[in-house]
C-alpha positions as CSV (number, residue, x, y, z in Angstrom):
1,X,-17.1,-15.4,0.4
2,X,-18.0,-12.0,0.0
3,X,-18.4,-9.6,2.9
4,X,-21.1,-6.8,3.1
5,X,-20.7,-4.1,5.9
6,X,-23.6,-2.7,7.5
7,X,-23.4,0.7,9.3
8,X,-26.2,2.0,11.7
9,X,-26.9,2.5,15.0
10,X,-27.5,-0.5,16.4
11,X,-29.5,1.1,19.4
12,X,-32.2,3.1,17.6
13,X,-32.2,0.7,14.7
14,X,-31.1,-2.7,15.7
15,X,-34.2,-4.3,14.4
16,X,-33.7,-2.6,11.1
17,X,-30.2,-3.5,11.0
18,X,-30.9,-6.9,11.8
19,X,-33.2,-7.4,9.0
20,X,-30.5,-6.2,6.9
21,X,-28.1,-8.8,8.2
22,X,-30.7,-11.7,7.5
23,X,-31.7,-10.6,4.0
24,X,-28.0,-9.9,3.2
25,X,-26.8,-13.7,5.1
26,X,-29.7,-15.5,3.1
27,X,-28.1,-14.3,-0.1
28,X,-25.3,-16.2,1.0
29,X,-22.9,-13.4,1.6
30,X,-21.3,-12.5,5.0
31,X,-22.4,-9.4,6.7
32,X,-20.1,-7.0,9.4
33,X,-22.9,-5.0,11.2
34,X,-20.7,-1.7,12.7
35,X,-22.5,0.5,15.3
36,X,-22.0,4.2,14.9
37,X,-24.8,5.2,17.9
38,X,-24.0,8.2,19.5
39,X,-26.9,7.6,22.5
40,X,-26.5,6.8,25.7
41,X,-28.8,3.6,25.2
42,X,-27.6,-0.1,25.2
43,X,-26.5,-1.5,21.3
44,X,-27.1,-4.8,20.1
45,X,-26.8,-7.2,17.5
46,X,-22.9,-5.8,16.2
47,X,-19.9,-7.1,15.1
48,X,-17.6,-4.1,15.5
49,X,-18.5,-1.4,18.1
50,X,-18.5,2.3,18.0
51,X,-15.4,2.0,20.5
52,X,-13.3,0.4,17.5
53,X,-14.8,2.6,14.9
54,X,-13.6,5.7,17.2
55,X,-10.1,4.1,18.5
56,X,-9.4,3.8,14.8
57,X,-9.7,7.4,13.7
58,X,-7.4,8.0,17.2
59,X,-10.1,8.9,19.9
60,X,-11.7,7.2,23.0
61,X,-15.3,6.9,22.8
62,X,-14.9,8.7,26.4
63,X,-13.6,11.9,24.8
64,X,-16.6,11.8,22.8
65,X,-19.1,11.3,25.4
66,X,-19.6,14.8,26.7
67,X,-19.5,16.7,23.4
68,X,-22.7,17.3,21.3
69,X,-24.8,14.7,19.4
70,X,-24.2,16.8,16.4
71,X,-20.0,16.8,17.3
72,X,-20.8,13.2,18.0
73,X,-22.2,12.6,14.4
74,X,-19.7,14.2,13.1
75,X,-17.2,12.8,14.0
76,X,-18.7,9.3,13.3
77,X,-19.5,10.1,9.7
78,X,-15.6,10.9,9.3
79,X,-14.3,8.2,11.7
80,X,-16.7,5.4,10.1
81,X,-15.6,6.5,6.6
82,X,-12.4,6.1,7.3
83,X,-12.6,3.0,8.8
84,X,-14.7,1.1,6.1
85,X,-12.2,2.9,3.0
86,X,-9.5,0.9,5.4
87,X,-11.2,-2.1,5.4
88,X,-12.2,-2.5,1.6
89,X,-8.3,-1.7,1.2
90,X,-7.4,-4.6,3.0
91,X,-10.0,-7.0,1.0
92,X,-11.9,-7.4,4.1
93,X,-15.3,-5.9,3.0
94,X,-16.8,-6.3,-0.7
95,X,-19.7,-3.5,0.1
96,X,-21.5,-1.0,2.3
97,X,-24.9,-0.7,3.6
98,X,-26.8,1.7,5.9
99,X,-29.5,2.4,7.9
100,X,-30.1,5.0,10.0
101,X,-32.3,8.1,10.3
102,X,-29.2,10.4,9.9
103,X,-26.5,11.1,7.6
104,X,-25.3,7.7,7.6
C-alpha cells in the first residue's frame, strides 16, 4: 500500500490536516500525518511528533523552545526535509503533502 506523508501543524491546522488524512485514506492509500508546530498550543491528530522530527536532525525540542518562532521555523523546514528525503529513501513514504499557513 502506498503511503502519503502529510506535514502541518497539527495545532493551528489539525482540522485541515485531518481532512487531508480522510480524503487521502478514502483513496485507499495510507497517510503519516507529521507535526511541525512551533506553538506552545496542544497538537492533535499525528502520527509522528515534532519531538521525532527534531531528535532526528540531532536537537531536543527543549533546545528549541526558547529561541524565536522564526529560528523555530527554520529549523523545522530543514529538520522536516531531512527527515521525509530519509523516509522516501527507506521506501517508507510514496509522497508529500502540506498544509500550513507558512513555508511548509
Amino acid at each position: 500500500m502506498k503511503t502519503i506523508a502529510i506535514i502541518g501543524s497539527c495545532d493551528t491546522k489539525y482540522r485541515e490536516i485531518a481532512y487531508m488524512r480522510e480524503q487521502v485514506e478514502s483513496q485507499g492509500v495510507k497517510a503519516m500525518v507529521i507535526n511541525v508546530a512551533t506553538g506552545p498550543n496542544p497538537s492533535y491528530g499525528y502520527d509522528v511528533s515534532r519531538e521525532d522530527v527534531t531528535k532526528a536532525a540531532g536537537k531536543e525540542w527543549a533546545e528549541l523552545e526558547p529561541r524565536t518562532k522564526g529560528e523555530k521555523i527554520a529549523f523545522m523546514m530543514e529538520a522536516v526535509a531531512s527527515y521525509v528525503e530519509k523516509l522516501y529513501k527507506e521506501g517508507k513514504i510514496d509522497g508529500i503533502l502540506s498544509a500550513g499557513g507558512g513555508p511548509f
